[in-house]
C-alpha positions in Angstrom: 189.1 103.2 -47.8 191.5 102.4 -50.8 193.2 99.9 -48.6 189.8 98.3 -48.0 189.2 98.1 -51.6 192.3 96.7 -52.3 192.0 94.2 -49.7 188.3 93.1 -51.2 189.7 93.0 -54.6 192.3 90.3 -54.1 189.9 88.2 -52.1 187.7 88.0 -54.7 190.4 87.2 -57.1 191.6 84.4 -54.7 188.1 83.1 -54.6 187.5 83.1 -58.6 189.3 79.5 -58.9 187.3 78.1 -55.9 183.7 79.1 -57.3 184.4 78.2 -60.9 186.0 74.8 -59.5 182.3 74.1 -57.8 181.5 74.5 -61.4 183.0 71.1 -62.2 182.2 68.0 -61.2 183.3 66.4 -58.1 187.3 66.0 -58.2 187.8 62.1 -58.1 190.5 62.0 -56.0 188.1 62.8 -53.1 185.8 60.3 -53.7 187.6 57.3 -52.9 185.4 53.8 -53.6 188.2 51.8 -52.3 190.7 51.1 -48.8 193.7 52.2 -51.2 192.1 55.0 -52.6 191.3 55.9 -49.2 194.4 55.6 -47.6 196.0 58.2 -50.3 192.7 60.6 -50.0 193.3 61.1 -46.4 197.1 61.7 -47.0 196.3 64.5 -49.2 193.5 66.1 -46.5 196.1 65.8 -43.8 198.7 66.9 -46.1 196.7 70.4 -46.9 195.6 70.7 -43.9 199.4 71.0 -42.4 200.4 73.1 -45.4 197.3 75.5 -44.8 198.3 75.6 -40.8 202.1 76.2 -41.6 200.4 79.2 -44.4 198.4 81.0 -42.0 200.8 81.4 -38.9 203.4 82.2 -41.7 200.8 85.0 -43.0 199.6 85.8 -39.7 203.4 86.6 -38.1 204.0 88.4 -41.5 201.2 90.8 -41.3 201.9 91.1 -37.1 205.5 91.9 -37.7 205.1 94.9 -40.9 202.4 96.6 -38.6 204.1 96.7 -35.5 207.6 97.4 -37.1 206.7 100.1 -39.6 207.9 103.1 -39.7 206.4 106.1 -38.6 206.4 110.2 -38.5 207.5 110.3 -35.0 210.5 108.2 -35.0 212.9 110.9 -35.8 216.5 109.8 -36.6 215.9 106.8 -34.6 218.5 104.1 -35.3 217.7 100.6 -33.9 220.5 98.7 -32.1 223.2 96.6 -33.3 222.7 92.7 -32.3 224.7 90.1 -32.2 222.2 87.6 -32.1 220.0 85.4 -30.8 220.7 81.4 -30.2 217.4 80.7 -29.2 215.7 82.1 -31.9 218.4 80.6 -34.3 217.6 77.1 -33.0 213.7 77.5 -32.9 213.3 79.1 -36.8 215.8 75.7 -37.3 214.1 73.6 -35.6 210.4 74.1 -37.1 211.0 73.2 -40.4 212.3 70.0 -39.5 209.3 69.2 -37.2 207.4 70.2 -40.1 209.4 67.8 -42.8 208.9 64.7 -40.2 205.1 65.4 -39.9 204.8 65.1 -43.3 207.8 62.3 -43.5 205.8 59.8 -41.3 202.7 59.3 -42.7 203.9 59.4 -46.3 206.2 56.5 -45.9 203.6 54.7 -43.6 200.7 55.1 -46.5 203.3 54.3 -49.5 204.6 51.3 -47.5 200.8 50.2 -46.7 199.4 50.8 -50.7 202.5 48.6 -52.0 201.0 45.3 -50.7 197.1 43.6 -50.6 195.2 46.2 -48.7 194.5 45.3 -44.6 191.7 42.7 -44.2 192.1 41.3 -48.0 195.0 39.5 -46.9 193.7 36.3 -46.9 192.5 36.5 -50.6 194.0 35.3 -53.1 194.3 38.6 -55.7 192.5 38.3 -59.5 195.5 39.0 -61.0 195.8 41.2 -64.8 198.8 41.9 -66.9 198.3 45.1 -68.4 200.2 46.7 -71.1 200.0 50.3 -72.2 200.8 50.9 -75.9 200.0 53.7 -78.2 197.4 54.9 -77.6 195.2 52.2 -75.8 195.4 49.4 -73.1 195.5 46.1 -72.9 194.6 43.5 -70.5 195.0 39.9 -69.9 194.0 37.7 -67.6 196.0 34.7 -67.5 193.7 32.9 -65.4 190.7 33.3 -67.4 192.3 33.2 -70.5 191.0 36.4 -71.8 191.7 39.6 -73.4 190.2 43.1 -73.7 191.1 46.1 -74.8 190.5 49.7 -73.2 188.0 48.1 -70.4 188.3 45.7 -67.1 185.6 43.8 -65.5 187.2 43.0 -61.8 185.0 41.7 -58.8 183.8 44.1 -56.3 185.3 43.6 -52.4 188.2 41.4 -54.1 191.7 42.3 -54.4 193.0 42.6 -57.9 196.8 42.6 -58.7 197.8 44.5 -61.6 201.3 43.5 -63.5 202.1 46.6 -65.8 204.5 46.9 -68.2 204.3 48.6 -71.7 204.5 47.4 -75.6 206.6 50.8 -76.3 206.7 54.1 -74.6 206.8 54.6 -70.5 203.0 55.6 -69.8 200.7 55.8 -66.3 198.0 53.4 -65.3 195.5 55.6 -62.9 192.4 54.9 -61.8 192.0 57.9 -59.2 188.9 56.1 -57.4 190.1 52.8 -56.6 194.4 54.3 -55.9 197.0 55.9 -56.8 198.8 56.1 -60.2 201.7 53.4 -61.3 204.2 53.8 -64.4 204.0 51.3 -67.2 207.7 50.5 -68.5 209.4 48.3 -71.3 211.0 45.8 -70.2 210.4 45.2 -66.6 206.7 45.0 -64.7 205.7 46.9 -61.8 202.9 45.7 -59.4 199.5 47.7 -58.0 197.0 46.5 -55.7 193.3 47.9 -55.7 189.9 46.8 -54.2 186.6 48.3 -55.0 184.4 48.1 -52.3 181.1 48.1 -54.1 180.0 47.5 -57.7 180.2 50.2 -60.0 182.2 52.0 -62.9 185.4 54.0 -62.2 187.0 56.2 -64.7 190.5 55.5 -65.5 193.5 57.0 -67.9 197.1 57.7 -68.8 198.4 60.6 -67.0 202.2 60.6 -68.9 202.2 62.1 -72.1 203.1 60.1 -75.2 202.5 61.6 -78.2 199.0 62.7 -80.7 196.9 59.8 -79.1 197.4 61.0 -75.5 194.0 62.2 -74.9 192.6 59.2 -76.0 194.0 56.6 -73.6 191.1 56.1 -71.1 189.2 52.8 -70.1 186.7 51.7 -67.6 186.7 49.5 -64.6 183.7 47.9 -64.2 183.1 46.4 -60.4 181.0 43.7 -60.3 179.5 41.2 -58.2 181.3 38.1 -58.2 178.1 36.2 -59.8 178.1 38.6 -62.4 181.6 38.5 -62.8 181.9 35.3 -63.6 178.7 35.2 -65.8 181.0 38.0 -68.1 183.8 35.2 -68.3 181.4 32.6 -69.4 180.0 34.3 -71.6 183.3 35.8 -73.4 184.7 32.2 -73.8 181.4 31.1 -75.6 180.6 34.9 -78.0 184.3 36.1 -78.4 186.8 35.1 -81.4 190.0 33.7 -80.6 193.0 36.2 -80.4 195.8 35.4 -82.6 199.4 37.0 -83.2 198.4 38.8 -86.6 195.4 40.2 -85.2 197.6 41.4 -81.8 200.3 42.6 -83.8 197.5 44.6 -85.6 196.4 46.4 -82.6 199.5 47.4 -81.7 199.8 50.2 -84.3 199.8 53.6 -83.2 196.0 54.5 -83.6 192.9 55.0 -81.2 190.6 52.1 -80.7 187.5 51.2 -79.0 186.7 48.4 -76.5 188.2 45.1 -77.9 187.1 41.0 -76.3 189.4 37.9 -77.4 189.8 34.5 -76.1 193.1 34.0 -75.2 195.9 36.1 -74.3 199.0 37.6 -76.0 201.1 36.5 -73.1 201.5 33.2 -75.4 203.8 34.5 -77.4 204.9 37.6 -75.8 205.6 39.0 -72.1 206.3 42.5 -72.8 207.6 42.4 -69.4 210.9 40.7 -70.5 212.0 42.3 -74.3 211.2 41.0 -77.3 208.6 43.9 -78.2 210.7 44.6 -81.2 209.4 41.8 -83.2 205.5 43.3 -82.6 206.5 47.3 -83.1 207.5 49.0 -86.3 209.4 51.7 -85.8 208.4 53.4 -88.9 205.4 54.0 -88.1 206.4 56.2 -85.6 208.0 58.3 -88.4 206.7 62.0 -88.8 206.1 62.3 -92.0 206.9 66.3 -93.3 205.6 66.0 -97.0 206.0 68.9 -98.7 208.0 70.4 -96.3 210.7 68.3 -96.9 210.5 67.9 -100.8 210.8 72.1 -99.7 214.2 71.7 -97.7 216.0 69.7 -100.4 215.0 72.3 -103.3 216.1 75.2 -101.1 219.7 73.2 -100.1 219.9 72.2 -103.9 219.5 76.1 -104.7 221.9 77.5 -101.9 224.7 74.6 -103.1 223.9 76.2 -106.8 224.5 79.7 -105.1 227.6 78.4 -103.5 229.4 76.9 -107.2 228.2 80.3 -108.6 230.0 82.4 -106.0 233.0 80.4 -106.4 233.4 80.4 -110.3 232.7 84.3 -110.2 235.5 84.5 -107.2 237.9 82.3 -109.0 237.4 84.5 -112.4 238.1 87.9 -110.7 240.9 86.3 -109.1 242.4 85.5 -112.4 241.5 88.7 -113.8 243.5 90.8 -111.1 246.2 88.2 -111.5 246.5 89.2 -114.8 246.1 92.5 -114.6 249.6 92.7 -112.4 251.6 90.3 -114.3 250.8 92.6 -117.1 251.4 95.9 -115.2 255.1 94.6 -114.2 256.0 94.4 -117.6 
């Protein structure tokens, strides 16, 4: 009976996670709205699925194995056999962990390989294609072609290809949108490339995933998918209702600070490819400064007061030093 109870208690702890999680909304990963997303959403099922087959014939040979070899009132001064060993067991608990590596080798480096280029039946298309750069703590993105600029969203046309070029104004941060594919590091200096399609219209959720710094929480944006028409109905009407974008007002919003969504004509990539140095001209580092106050008005009193503790010690060392001097000059007379 206390084994029983036992049992039922840590199955209900291992189910705690699972019904709080059905608390939640649905996890995004698993609800791919795209052929990349896709791809990677059915490398994770078959991935746990493996894992949880590889779990339960591990916990299943584990419980068989403590039951049937336990020990027991009747076995006396029993004293198993000395063995040698066995080859063919040797080779088998060998060889099933690499079986198990190459099941999951295979179809990892086929889906990596497959999300690196325009997804299967897209081919043909030619991509939208977006700079984006990551700074602290927002996003930017240009489209070259369009001559346009906005900040913290993207309007991209459903059942088109889109070809992102990310790089970043400062710190090494992560473009994710979780719908549409997988997650790609933004890094000074030097671009990387992601593909992603939305199959339908609608508004995907994206973020930074790498930490960097107070403003970290804050770096979201949208992806709007929209139809072509309306697509290009959004360009139209940015190039008549939005102001022009010019290097003070860029330079501006690349302070560290939180901002909201942001439309310009133009693009920074005029005067700057982030992609290829040069960010030093547009970042001051002293803004980055932590600034103690106080604290540090604090320090220098206290190391002011310890160097004043230090002379102190000294004189009063030096003057009993002369005193003893004396003292024994006078005593050998």
């Amino acid at each position: 009976m206390k084994a029983m109870k036992k049992l039922i208690y840590a199955l209900t702890l291992l189910f705690i996670p699972v019904l709080l999680a059905g608390c939640e909304s649905k996890l995004l990963v698993f609800d791919p709205k795209g052929p990349v997303a896709r791809s990677l959403t059915d490398l994770i099922v078959y991935s746990i699925i493996l894992m949880l087959v590889v779990v339960v014939i591990i916990f299943v040979l584990f419980t068989y194995i403590v039951w049937k070899y336990r020990a027991r009132k009747d076995d006396g001064d029993f004293e198993p056999k000395e063995e040698k060993g066995n080859h063919l067991l040797e080779i088998t608990w060998f060889t099933i962990p690499i079986i198990i590596v190459i099941a999951l080798m295979i179809p990892t480096m086929k889906t990596i390989y497959e999300v690196e280029d325009i997804p299967k039946g897209y081919k043909d298309e030619e991509p939208l294609v977006i700079n984006v750069t990551s700074a602290d703590w927002k996003w930017i993105f240009s489209y070259p072609e369009q001559d346009i600029e906005t900040v913290n969203y993207i309007n991209i046309p459903a059942d088109h290809p889109v070809q992102f070029k990310l790089t970043s104004a400062g710190t090494m941060q992560s473009f994710w949108v979780p719908q549409l594919g997988g997650q790609k590091y933004t890094m000074a200096n030097m671009q990387t490339n992601l593909y992603l399609v939305a199959d339908k219209p609608g508004s995907f959720y994206g973020r930074n995933t790498n930490f960097n710094g107070q403003g970290y929480a804050h770096m979201e944006f949208e992806v709007q998918a929209q139809t072509e028409e309306d697509f290009n109905k959004w360009v139209h009407e940015v190039h008549n209702t939005a102001i022009d974008l010019s290097e003070e007002k860029y330079s501006e919003i690349l302070k560290p600070g939180v901002l909201g969504r942001m439309t310009f004509n133009g693009t920074h990539l005029e005067w700057i490819d982030h992609a290829h140095g040069g960010s030093e001209k547009y970042i001051d580092s002293e803004l980055y400064r932590i600034d103690h106050g106080d604290d540090e008005e604090d320090q220098e009193e206290d190391h002011e007061e310890d160097h004043e503790d230090v002379q102190e010690e000294n004189e009063n060392q030096d003057t009993e030093e002369t005193s003893d001097s004396a003292t024994t000059d006078h005593s050998h007379h």
